[in-house]
N, C-alpha and C positions, 0 to 999 in steps of 0.2 A: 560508821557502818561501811566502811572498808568492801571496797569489792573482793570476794573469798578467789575470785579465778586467776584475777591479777598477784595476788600472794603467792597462788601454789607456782603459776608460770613465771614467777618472779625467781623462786626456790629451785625451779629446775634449772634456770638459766644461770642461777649463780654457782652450781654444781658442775655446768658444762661449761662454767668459764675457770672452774677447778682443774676440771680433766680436760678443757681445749688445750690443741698443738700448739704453741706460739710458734710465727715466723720466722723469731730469728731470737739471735742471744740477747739482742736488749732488752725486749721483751720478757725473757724469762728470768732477767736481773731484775728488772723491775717487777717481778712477782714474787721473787724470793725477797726483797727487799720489803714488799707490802707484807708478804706474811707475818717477818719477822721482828716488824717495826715495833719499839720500847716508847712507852710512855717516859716524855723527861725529868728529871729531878723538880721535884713543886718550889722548889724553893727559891730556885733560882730566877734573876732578875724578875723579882716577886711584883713590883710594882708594874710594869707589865704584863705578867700575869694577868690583872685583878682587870685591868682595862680589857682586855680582850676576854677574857670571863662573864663581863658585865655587858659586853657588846653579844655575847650570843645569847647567853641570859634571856637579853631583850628580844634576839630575832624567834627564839621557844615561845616567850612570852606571847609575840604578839600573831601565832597559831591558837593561842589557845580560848576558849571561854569566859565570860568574865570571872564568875567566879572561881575557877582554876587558876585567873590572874593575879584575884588577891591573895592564896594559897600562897604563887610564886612569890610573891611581891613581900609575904611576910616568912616567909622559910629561908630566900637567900641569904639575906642578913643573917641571922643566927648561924646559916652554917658558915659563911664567911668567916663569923667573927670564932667559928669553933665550937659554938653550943652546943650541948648535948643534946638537940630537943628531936622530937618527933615530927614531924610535920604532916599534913593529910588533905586530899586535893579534893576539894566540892563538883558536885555539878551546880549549872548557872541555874538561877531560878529560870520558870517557863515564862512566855513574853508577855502572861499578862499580871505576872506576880511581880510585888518589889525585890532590889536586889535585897539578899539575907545579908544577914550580918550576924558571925557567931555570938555568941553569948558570953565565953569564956575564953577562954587559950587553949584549954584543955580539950575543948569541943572539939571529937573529932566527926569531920565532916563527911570522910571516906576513907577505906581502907583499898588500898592496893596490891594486886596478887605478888604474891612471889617474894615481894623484898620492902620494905619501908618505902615510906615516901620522903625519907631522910636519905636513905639510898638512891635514890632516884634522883632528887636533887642534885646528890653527887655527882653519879655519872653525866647530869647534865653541863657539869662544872667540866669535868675529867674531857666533855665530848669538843670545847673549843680547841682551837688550832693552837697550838704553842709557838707557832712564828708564822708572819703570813704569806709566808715563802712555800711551806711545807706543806706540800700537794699528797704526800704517799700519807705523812701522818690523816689528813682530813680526811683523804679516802676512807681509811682503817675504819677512822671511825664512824663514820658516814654508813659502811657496810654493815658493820656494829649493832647500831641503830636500825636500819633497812632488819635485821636477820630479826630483830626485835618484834618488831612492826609485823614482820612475817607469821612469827610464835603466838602473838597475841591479839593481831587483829585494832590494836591499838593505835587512833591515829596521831596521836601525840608524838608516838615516835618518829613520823613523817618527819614534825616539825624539828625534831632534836637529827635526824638525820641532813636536815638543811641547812638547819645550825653549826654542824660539825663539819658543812663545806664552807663557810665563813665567806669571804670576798669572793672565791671564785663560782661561789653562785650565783654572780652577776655578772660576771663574764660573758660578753657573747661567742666567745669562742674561746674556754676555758682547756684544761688539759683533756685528752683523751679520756682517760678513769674520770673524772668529773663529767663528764657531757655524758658516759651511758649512766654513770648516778642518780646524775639530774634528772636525766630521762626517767629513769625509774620511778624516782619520787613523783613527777608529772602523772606519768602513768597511772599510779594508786591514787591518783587526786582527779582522776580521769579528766586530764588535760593533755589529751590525745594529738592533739597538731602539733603544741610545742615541744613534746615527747617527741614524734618523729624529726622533727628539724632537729633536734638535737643530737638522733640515731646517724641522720643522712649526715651528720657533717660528723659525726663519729666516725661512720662507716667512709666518710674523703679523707681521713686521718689515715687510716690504717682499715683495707677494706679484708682483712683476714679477723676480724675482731670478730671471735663467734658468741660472745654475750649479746652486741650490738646488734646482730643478726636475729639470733634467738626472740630480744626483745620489741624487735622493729615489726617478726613476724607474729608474736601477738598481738600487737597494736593492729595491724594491718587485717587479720583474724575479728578482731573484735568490731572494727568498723567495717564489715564484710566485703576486704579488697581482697576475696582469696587471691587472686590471680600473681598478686604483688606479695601475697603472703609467702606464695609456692616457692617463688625463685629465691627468696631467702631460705627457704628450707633446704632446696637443694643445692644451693650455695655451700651449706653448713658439713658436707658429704667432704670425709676426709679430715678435717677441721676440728672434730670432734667425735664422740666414740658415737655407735651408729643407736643407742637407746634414745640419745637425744634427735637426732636426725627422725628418726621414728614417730617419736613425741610427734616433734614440730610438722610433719606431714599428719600424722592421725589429728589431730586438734583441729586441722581444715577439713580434712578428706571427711572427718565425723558429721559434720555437720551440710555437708554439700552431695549424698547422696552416695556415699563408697566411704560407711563405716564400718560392712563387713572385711574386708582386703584389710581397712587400719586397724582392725582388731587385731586381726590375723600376723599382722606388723608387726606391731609395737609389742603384743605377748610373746613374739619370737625374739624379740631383741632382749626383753628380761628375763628369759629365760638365758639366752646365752652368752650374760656375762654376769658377775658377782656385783652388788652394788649395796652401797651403804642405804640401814633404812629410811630415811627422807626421799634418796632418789625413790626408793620403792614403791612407797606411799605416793609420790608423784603420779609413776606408772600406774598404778594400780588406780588410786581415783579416775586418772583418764581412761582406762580400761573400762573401767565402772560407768563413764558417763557415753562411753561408747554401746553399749551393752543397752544403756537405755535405748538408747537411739534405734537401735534394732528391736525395739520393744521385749526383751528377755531381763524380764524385775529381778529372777530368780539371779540370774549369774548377775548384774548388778550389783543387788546388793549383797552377793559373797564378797565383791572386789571392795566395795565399802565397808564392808566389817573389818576383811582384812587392812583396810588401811587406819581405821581405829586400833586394833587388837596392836597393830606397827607403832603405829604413832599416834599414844592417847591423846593427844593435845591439839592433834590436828582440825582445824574449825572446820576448813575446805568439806574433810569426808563428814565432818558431823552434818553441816549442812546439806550436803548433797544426799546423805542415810535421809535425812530427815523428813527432804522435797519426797522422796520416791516412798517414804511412809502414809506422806500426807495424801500422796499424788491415793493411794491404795485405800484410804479409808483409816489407818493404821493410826490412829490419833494419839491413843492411851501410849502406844510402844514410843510414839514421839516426844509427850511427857516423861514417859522415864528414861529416856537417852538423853536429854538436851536439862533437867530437873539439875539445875544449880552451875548450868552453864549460861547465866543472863547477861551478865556481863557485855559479853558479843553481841552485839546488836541485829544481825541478821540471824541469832538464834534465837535472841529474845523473840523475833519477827514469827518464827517458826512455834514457836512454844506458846504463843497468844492463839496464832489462829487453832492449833491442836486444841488448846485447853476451851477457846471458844465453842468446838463443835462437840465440846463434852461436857460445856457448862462448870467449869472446873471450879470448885471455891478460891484460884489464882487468876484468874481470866481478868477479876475487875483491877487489881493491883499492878497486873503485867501490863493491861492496855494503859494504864495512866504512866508507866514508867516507859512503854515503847513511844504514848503520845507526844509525851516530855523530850525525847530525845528529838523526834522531829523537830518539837517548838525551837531545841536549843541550834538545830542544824540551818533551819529557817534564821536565826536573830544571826549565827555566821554568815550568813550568805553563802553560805554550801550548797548546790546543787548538783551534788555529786551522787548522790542515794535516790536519784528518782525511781527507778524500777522498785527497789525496796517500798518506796514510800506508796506508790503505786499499787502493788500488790495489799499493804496496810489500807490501803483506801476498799479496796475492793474486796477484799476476804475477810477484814476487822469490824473497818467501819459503813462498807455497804454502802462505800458512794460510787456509784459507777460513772458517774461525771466528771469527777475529779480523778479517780483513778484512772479513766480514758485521755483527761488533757496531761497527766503527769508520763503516761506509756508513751502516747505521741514525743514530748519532748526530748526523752531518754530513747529513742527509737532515735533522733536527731544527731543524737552522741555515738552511741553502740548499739550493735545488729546482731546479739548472740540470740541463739537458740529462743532464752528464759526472755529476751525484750522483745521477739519476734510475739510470743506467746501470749506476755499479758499485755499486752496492745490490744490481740484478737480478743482475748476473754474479754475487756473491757469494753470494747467497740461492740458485741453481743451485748451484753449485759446492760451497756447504755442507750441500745438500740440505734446505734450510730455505726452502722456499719460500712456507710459510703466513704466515712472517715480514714479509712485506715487503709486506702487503694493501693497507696503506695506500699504501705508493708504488706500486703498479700502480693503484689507484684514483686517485693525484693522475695521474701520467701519460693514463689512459684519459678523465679529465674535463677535465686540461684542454687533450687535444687535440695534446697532445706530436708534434711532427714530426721525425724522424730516424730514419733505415735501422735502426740499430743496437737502438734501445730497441723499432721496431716489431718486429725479428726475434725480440728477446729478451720481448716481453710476449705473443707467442703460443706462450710456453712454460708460461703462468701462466694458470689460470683466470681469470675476471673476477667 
């Protein structure tokens, strides 16, 4: 269950490290270099190969599920050895079931979108380092993965993205393109500290790095250090074309009380220059969730449609359509926009509570397969979906005590908008409102803009 904000700002950052100035020439060789970089001949010093194959193999492997594991564990061999076979990846049983065990060979357990899960194996073959020298190959594909990850919301790619940095993922001070990667992957795994230690010695490498920027100033956004957030923004002036500069100020400016002026911004900035449609879709969701923030549903959700209509596959706008459906009453429209996109786990999220408050004949199926996901995130030791899990608590399953201790926790990590909010609901709802001091204080200082946290914090003292 992938944080959707960290994707889309992940997307724009990796667009304005397309269009960033570089410094100087080495720089821009070593980007023509990244671009154009050629997978090597497979054949060569094969025995080699297979060792280093087998060592990332292992570092996917041990990201994943159990039962995903035994998928792995019986798929490589076969393609190793060249089999024509199918292969297909399970979820783990929930933690109070035994592990399954197929029945046949045949059995398949799970189909995944897009391409085989013989495919996929591949690429995960394809995704190790061909020498452990080669820093531009691992990036590639590193990035690869990451763009992956981005499309599908998928965390598995996370782990084949860390895979494909092979040793210099343990580097403590690994090459420049590797340390803002790392960062990234940290980021989506909301491992925020060591994300930024990894930005700050990014940014003593080369402090013109305007990915490293970009992505230091979401980090810093999401744990609500506007102040520290800003100066990377305007850092970024010059560095990069001025939609992203735009961006990266409205994403703070929205949320701290001048989302009108960032509106006003960032729509003049895509207006005034041509951009490919994913940067669009970018703009346009943040336009969208700015729009909220001013409380105008109407212009909203134009900017979210349009960002659908752009980019059907986009999960970001689906879920953001969704919230402001929901936020509306809008239940049925929410079922049929999100109907056969479950997969996604923050949409499955969305698709239970709609179908809940319309009693759907899906409600009882969806809640055991969203419950399942928890159970399986729980036996990872993943604490990374608490708001998610939170909200499940509190709009599905109607614990407001639980939902209150999971808001708090995640209010410990990140201070956007959406954790500022179900903290407050949940602290009403559990009649614990002395609880949550601190976040009506973080909200009232710093200025927080949105309909929803302003209706709910003149429920609370100050």
């Amino acid at each position: 269950m992938p944080h959707a904000k960290h994707q889309r700002y992940q997307r724009y950052a990796s667009h304005a490290r397309k269009n960033a100035r570089p410094p100087g020439e080495a720089r821009e060789r070593g980007h023509e270099h990244d671009r154009h970089w050629k997978i090597p001949e497979w054949f060569q010093h094969a025995q080699f190969r297979v060792i280093q194959v087998a060592a990332q193999l292992v570092l996917g492997w041990m990201a994943l599920g159990r039962a995903q594991r035994r998928a792995w564990l019986l798929g490589v061999p076969l393609l190793l050895l060249g089999l024509a076979a199918t292969v297909t990846w399970g979820r783990p049983a929930p933690a109070s079931a035994a592990p399954y065990l197929p029945k046949a060979d045949e059995e398949v357990l799970e189909t995944l979108p897009g391409q085989t899960a013989s495919g996929w194996l591949r690429a995960a073959v394809e995704a190790a380092p061909r020498e452990p020298s080669d820093v531009l190959g691992a990036v590639a594909r590193a990035r690869a993965e990451l763009k992956q990850y981005q499309a599908s919301a998928d965390p598995r790619f996370l782990g084949r993205a860390e895979a494909a940095l092979g040793s210099f993922w343990d580097e403590p001070k690994p090459p420049l393109p590797v340390l803002v990667l790392r960062a990234r992957v940290r980021q989506s795994n909301h491992e925020f500290l060591p994300a930024l230690a990894d930005l700050d010695e990014a940014l003593k490498q080369d402090p013109e790095d305007g990915q490293a920027l970009l992505d230091r100033a979401s980090i810093l956004t999401v744990l609500g250090r506007y102040a520290a957030a800003r100066g990377d923004c305007e850092r970024l002036a010059g560095r990069t074309l001025p939609l992203y500069v735009a961006g990266c100020r409205a994403a703070i400016e929205g949320v701290t009380g001048s989302a009108r002026p960032a509106t006003a911004e960032l729509s003049h900035a895509l207006l005034a220059q041509r951009v490919e449609p994913e940067e669009q879709c970018w703009a346009e969701s943040l336009l969208g969730e700015l729009w909220t923030r001013l409380g105008d549903e109407a212009a909203a959700e134009a900017h979210f449609r349009t960002v659908l209509a752009t980019c059907p596959g986009d999960s970001y706008g689906a879920g953001a359509l969704a919230d402001l459906l929901l936020d509306q009453g809008r239940n049925a429209e929410v079922t049929s926009l999100l109907s056969g996109q479950v997969r996604q786990d923050a949409l499955l999220l969305r698709l239970t509570i709609a179908e809940r408050e319309l009693r759907s004949a899906n409600f009882e199926a969806h809640h055991a397969d969203l419950r399942q996901r928890f159970e399986e995130a729980h036996l990872r030791g993943s604490s990374v979906h608490r708001r998610e899990e939170a909200r499940y608590e509190l709009t599905v399953q109607r614990a407001a005590g639980r939902a209150l201790t999971l808001a708090l926790e995640n209010f410990r990590v990140q201070r956007e908008t959406a954790d500022v909010r179900i903290a407050l609901e949940a602290a009403l709802a559990a009649g614990h409102s002395e609880s949550v001091a601190e976040v009506v204080a973080f909200a009232h200082s710093s200025g927080m803009e949105d309909p929803h946290v302003t209706r709910l914090l003149a429920r609370f003292p100050r």
